[in-house]
C-alpha positions as CSV (number, residue, x, y, z in Angstrom):
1,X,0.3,-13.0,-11.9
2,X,-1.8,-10.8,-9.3
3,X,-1.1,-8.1,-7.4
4,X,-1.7,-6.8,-3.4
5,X,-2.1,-3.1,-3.5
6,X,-1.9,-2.6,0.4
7,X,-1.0,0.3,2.6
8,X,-0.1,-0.1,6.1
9,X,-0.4,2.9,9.8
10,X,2.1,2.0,11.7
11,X,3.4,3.1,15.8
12,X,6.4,4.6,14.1
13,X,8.8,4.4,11.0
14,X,11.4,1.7,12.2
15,X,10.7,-1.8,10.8
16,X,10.9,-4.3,13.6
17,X,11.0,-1.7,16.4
18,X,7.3,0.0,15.4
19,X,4.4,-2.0,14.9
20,X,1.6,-2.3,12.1
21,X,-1.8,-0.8,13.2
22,X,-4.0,-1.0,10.1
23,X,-3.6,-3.0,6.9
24,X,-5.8,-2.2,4.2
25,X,-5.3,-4.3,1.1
26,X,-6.6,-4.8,-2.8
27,X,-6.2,-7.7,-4.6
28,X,-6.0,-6.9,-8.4
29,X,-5.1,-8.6,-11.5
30,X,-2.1,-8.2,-14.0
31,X,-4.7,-5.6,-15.6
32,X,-5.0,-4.0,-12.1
33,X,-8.6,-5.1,-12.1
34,X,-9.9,-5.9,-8.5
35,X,-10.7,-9.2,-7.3
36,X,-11.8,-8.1,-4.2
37,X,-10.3,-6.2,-0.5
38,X,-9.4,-6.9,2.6
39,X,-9.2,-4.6,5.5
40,X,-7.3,-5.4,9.2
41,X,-6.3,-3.5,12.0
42,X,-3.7,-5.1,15.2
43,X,-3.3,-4.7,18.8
44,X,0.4,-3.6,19.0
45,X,2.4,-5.8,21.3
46,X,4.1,-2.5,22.6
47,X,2.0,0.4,23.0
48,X,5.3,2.4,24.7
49,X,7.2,2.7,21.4
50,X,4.5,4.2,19.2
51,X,5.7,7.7,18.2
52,X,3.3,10.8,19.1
53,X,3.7,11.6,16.1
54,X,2.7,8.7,14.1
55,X,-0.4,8.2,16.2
56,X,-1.7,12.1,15.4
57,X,-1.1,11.3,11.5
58,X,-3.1,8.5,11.6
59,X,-5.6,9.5,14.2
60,X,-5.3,6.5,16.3
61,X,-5.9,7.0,20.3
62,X,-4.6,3.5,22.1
63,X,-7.0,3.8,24.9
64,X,-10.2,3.5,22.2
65,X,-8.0,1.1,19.5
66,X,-10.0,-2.0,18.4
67,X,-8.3,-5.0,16.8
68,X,-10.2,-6.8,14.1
69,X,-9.3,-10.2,15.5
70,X,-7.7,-11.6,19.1
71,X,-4.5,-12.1,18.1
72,X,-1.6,-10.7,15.5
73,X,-1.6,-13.8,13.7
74,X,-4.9,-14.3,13.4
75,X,-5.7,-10.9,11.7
76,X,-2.2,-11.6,9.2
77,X,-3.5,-15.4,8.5
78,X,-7.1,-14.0,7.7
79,X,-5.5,-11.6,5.5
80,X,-3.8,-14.4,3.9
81,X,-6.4,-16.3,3.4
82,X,-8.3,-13.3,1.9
83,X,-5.2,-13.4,-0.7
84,X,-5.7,-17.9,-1.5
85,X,-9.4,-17.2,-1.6
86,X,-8.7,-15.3,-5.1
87,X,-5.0,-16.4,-6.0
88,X,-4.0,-20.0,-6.7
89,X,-1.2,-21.2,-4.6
90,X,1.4,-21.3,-7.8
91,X,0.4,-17.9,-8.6
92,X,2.9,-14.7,-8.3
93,X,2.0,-12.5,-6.2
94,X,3.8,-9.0,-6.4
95,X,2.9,-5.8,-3.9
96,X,2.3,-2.6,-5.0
97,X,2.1,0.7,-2.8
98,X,3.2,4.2,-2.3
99,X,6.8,4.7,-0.9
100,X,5.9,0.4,-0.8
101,X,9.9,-0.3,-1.4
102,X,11.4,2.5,1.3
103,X,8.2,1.7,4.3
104,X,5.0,-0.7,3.8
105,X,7.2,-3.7,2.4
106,X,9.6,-3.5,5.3
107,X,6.7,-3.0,7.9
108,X,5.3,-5.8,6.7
109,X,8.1,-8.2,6.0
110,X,9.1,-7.6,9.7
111,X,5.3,-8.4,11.1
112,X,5.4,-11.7,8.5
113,X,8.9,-12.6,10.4
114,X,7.5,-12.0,14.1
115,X,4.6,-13.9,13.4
116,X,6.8,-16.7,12.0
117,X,4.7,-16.9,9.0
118,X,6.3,-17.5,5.2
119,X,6.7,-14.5,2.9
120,X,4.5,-15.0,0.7
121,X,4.8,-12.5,-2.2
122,X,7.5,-11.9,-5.0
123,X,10.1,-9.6,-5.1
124,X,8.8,-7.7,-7.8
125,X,6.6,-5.2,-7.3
126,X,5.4,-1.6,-8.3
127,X,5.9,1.1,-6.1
128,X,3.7,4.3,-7.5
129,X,6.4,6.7,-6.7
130,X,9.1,5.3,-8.5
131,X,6.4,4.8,-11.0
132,X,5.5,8.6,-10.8
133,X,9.0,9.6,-11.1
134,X,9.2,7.6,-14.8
135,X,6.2,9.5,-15.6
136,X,7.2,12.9,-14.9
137,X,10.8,11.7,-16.3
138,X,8.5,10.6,-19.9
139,X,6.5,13.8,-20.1
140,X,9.3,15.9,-19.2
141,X,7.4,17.3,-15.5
142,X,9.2,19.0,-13.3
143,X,8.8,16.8,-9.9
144,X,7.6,18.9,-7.0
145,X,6.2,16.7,-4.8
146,X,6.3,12.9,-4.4
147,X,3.9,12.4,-1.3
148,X,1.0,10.7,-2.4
149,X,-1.9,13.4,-2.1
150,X,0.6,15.3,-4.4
151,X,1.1,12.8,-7.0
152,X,-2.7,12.0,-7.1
153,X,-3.7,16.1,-7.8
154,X,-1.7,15.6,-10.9
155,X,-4.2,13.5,-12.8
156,X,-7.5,15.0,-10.5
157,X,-7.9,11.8,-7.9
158,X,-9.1,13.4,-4.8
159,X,-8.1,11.5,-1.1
160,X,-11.0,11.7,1.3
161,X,-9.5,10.3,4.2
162,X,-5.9,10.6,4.2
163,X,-4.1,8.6,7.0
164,X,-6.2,5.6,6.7
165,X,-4.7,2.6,5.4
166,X,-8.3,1.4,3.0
167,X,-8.8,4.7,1.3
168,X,-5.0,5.5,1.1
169,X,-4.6,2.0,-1.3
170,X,-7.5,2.6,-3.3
171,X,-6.4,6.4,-4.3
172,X,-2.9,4.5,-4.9
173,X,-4.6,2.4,-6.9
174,X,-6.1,5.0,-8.8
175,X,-2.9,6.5,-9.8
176,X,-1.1,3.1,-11.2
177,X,-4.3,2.9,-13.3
178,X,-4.3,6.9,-14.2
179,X,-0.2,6.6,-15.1
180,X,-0.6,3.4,-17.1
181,X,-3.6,4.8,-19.2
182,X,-2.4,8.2,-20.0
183,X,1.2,6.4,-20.5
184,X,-0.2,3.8,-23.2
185,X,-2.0,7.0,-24.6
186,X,1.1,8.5,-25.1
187,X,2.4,5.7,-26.7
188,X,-0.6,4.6,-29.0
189,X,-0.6,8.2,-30.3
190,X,3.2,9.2,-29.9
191,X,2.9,12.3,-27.3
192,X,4.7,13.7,-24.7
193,X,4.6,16.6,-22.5
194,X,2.5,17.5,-19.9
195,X,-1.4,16.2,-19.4
């Protein structure tokens, strides 16, 4: 089993309507140990629905946007290929993301579905807020905040570039490690209660 810790910047919040921008991805094992990233960014097939908004967040001017490669489907099938180059073919594949269940998975379903490309991952997966929420719910903290600068403060993993799809996963991935440690602490040494 392996897992694609990815993060997507999109045009806009509607799947299917708003477009992908920048994929950044990290493929880890079942110990969330990395077997290596992958990083893509698309040219939007329609520049005219992208949300003001979105763009701002994510620092993304349309008039200086690069794509990595030509086309849509040539950036998703390199990222594919990024996934087979370190995953065998029979192997699981589940995602795992911030918010991945309520934005990224849908985003990217709907870019896999446009492209006409197979879904390639399982439909397990971990998303780190839900994950958060059963660690606050174990240690009995109060929830304040579930964005994922917020969550990360908690256990002392700073974000230097929030908004960008690369360093966004790699914090992420820094929390599912910090929850699953200082959970299997607790457990190994029967604590509870606040860090």
């Amino acid at each position: 089993m392996a897992y694609l810790a990815f993060d997507v910047k999109t045009t806009g919040l509607t799947p299917g309507y708003h477009e992908i921008l920048q994929l950044g991805a990290i493929l880890l094992d079942d110990n969330f140990i990395e077997y290596g990233s992958g990083y893509v960014c698309f040219e939007p097939k329609h520049w005219e629905r992208a949300e003001k908004r979105a763009l701002e967040i994510n620092g993304i001017d349309p008039k200086t946007w690069k794509p990595t490669y030509s086309t849509t489907k040539e950036s998703l099938t390199k990222m594919t290929d990024f996934i087979y180059k370190h995953v065998s073919l029979s192997e699981q594949i589940n995602l795992l993301g911030h918010n991945m269940d309520k934005f990224d998975e849908p985003m990217l379903r709907a870019l896999y579905k446009e492209e006409g490309m197979s879904w390639i991952f399982h439909y397990h997966g971990i998303d780190t807020m839900q994950f958060y929420k059963l660690w606050c719910l174990v240690t009995e903290t109060k929830i304040v905040s579930l964005r994922l600068i917020d969550c990360c403060e908690k256990f002392n993993i700073e974000i230097s570039k929030a908004h960008n799809a690369m360093a966004d996963i790699r914090v992420t991935v820094g929390l599912v490690r910090a929850i699953r440690d200082d959970l299997m602490f607790r457990i190994k040494h029967g604590q509870k209660g606040l860090v």
